[in-house]
C-alpha positions in Angstrom: 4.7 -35.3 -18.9 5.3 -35.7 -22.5 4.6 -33.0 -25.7 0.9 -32.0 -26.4 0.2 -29.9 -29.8 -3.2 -28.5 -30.0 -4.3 -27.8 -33.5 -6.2 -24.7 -34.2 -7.2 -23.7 -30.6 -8.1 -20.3 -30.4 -5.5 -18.5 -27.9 -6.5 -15.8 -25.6 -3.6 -13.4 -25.6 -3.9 -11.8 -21.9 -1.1 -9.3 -22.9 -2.5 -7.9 -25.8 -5.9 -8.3 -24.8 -6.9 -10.4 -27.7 -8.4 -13.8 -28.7 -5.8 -15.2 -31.8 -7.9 -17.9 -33.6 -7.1 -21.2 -34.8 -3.7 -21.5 -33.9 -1.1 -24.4 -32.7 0.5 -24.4 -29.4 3.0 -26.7 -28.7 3.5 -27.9 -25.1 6.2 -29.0 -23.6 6.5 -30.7 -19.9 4.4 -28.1 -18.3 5.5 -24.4 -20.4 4.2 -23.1 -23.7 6.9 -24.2 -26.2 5.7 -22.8 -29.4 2.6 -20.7 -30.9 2.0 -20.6 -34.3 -0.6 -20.8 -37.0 0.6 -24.5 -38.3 3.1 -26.7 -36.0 4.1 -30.3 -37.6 2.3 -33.4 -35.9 5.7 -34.8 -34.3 4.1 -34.4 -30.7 3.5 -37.3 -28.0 -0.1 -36.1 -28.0 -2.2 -34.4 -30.7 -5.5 -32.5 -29.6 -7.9 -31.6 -31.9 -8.6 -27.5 -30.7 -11.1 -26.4 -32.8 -14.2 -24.2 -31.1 -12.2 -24.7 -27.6 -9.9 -21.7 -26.1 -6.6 -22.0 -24.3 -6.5 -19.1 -21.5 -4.1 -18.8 -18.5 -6.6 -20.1 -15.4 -7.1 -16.9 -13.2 -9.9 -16.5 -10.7 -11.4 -13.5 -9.7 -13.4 -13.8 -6.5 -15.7 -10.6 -6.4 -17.3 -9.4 -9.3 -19.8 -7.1 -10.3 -20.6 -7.8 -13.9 -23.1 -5.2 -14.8 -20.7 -2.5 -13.2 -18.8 0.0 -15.3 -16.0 0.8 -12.9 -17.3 4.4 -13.1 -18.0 6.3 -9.9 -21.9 5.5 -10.6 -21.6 2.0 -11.1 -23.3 0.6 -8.1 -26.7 3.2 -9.5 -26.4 1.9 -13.1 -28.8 -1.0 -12.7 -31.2 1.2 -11.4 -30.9 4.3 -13.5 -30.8 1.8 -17.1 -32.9 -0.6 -15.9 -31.9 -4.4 -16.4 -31.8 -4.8 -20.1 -28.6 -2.6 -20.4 -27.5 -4.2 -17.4 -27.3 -7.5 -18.9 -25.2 -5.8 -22.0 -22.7 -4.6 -19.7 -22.6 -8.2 -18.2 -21.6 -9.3 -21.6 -19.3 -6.9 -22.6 -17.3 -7.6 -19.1 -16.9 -11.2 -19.0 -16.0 -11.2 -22.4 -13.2 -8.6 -21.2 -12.5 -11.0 -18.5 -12.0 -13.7 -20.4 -9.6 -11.5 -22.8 -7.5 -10.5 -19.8 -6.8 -14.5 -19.0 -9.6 -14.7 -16.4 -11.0 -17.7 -16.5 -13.4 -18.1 -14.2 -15.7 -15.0 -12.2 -17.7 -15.3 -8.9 -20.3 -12.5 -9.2 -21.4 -11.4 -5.7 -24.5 -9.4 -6.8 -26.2 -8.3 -10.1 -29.9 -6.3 -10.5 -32.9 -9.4 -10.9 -30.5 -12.2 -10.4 -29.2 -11.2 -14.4 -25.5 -12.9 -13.2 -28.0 -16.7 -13.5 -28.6 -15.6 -17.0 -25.1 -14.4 -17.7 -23.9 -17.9 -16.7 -26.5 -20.2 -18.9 -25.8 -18.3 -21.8 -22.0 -18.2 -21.2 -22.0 -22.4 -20.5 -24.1 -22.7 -24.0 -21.9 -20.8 -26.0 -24.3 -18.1 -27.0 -21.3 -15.2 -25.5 -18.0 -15.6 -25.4 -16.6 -15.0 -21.8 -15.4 -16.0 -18.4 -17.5 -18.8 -16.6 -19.9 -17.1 -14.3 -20.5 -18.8 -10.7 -23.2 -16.5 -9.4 -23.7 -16.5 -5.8 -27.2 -14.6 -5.2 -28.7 -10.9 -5.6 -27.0 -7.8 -4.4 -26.5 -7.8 -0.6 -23.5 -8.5 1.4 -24.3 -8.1 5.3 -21.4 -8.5 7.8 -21.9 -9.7 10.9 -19.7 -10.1 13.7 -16.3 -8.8 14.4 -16.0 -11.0 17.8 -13.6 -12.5 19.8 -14.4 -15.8 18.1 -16.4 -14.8 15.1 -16.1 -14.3 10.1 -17.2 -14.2 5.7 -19.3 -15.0 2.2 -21.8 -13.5 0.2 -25.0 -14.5 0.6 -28.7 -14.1 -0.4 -31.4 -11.4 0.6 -33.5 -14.5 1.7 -30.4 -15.9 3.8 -30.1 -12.8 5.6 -33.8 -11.9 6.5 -34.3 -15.5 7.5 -31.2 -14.9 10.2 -32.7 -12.0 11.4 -35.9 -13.7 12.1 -34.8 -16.3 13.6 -32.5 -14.1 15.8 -35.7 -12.1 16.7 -36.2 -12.8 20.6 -32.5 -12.9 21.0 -29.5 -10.8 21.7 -26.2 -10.0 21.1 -23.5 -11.3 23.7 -21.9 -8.7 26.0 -18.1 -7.8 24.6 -19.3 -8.5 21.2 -19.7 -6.4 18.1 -22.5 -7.2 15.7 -22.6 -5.2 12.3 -25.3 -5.1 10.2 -24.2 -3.4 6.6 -27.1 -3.8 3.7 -25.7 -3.8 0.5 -27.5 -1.3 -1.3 -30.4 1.7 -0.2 -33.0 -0.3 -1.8 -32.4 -3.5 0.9 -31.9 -1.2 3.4 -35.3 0.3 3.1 -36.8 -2.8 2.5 -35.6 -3.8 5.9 -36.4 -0.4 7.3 -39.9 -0.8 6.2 -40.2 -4.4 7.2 -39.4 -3.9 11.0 -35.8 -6.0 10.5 -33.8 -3.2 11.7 -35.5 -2.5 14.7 -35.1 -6.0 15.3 -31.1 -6.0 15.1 -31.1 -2.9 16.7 -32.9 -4.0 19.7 -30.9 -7.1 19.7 -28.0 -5.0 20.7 -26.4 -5.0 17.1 -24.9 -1.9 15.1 -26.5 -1.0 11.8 -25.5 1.1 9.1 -26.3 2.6 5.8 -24.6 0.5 2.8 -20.9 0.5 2.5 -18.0 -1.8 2.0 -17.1 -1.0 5.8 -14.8 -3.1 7.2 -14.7 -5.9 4.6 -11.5 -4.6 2.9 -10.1 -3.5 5.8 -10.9 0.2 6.0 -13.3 1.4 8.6 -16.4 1.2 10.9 -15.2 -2.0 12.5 -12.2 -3.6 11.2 -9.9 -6.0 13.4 -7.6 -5.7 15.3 -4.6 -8.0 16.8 -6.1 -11.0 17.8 -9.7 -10.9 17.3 -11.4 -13.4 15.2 -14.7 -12.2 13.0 -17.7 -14.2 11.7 -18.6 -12.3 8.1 -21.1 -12.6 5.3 -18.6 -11.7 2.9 -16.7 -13.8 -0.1 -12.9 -13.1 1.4 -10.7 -14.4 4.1 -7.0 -14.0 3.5 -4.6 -12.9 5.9 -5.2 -8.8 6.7 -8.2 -8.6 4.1 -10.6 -6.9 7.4 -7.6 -5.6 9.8 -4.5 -6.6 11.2 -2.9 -9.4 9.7 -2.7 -11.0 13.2 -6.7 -10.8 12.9 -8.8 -14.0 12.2 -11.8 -13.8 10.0 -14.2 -17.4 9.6 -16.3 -17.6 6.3 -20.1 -18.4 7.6 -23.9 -17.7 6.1 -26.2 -15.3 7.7 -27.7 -17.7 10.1 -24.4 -18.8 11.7 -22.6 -15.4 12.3 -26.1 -14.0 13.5 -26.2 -17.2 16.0 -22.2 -16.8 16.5 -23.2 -13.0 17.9 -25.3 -14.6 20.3 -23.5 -16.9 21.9 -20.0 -15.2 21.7 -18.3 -18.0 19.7 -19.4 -19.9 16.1 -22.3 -21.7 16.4 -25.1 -23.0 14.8 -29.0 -21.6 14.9 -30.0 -25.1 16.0 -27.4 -24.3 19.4 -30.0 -21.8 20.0 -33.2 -24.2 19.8 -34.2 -22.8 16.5 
């Protein structure tokens, strides 16, 4: 690989926290040779920067934009309503972006306001990290089986693995957990008969907390066991011991996994 200048790129300075505008940077094989605000053309390859940004590629993998990181952020939405939700959106991925973090997966905003974050991010109308958004507010762990695992999912997703898993029931020596993500879809599930229906089913619920999915409590692996989740991480130790497995699924495989004892597929069950 040969030199590449770009000319008058604007340079997020992750350090500092800052966004330096219409500057030169000078590569060099594959490291950052120079930065300044005018480099001589005496490169292998010139590229024309102008309106584009140059920012170290971090990903961050579990997000909550509208969140503060205050002790009330998770009953912001609620108490603000969505409007100043969406203004906190803003505000953090254009934080994001400042820290070098190029990319967000948000796993849950108030009215599906992370869609909206995204279009107006890919049109240029705010300045901030891409935003892949990956559904409303719930994350609902199944599993934690000898042969079960984790992603965050949908409110529809989950309801439509309960139904289906209506007339069934859990496998004898395996744990099912059912954790709603906030009080409101845990009432809503109260009220619509779906807890009586995992509890019947033989599965645990409980009232909304991170649990088990980082590893702390209520359920969390031990040597050896493998785990079907609904969550958005799987590295080594993230839900237990590090000799733990943990299998990324949707709601309708870990609730049919549960059933069966090992990772299947609803249609395994005839549905």
């Amino acid at each position: 690989m040969g030199s590449v200048l770009f000319k008058k790129i604007n340079v997020v300075d992750v350090r500092q926290q800052r966004i330096l505008p219409g500057m030169d940077v000078l590569v060099e094989g594959k490291k950052i040779a120079v930065i300044a605000e005018h480099i001589a053309e005496t490169a292998d390859r010139v590229i024309d920067g102008e309106g584009l940004y140059l920012t170290p590629g971090i990903i961050d993998l579990h997000v909550h934009s509208t969140w503060d990181g205050s002790a009330i952020s998770e009953d912001l939405d609620e108490m603000y309503g969505p409007y100043q939700a969406f203004l906190r959106s803003v505000q953090n991925v254009e934080e994001s972006l400042k820290k070098g973090v190029t990319t967000i997966r948000e796993v849950g905003s108030p009215e599906d306001l992370s869609v909206e974050t995204a279009w107006a991010v890919e049109r240029g109308y705010i300045k901030g990290s891409r935003v892949i958004p990956c559904g409303s507010a719930i994350q609902s762990v199944y599993g934690h089986v000898p042969s079960i695992g984790t992603i965050a999912n949908t409110k529809d997703e989950l309801l439509v693995a309960i139904r289906e898993k209506k007339a069934l029931f859990v496998k004898k020596g395996i744990r099912c957990i059912v954790i709603p993500a906030t009080q409101a879809i845990y009432l809503q599930a109260m009220e619509e008969g779906l807890l009586k229906i995992f509890i019947e089913a033989g599965a645990v619920v409980s009232t909304p907390t991170c649990g088990p999915c980082l590893g702390g409590y209520m359920g969390i692996l031990a040597e050896g066991e493998r785990c079907v989740s609904t969550t958005n991480r799987n590295f080594v130790g993230r839900m237990g011991h590090v000799d733990s497995e943990i299998y990324l699924a949707s709601p309708a495989v870990a609730a049919a996994s549960a059933v069966t004892g090992k990772i299947s597929q609803p249609s395994d069950l005839g549905l």
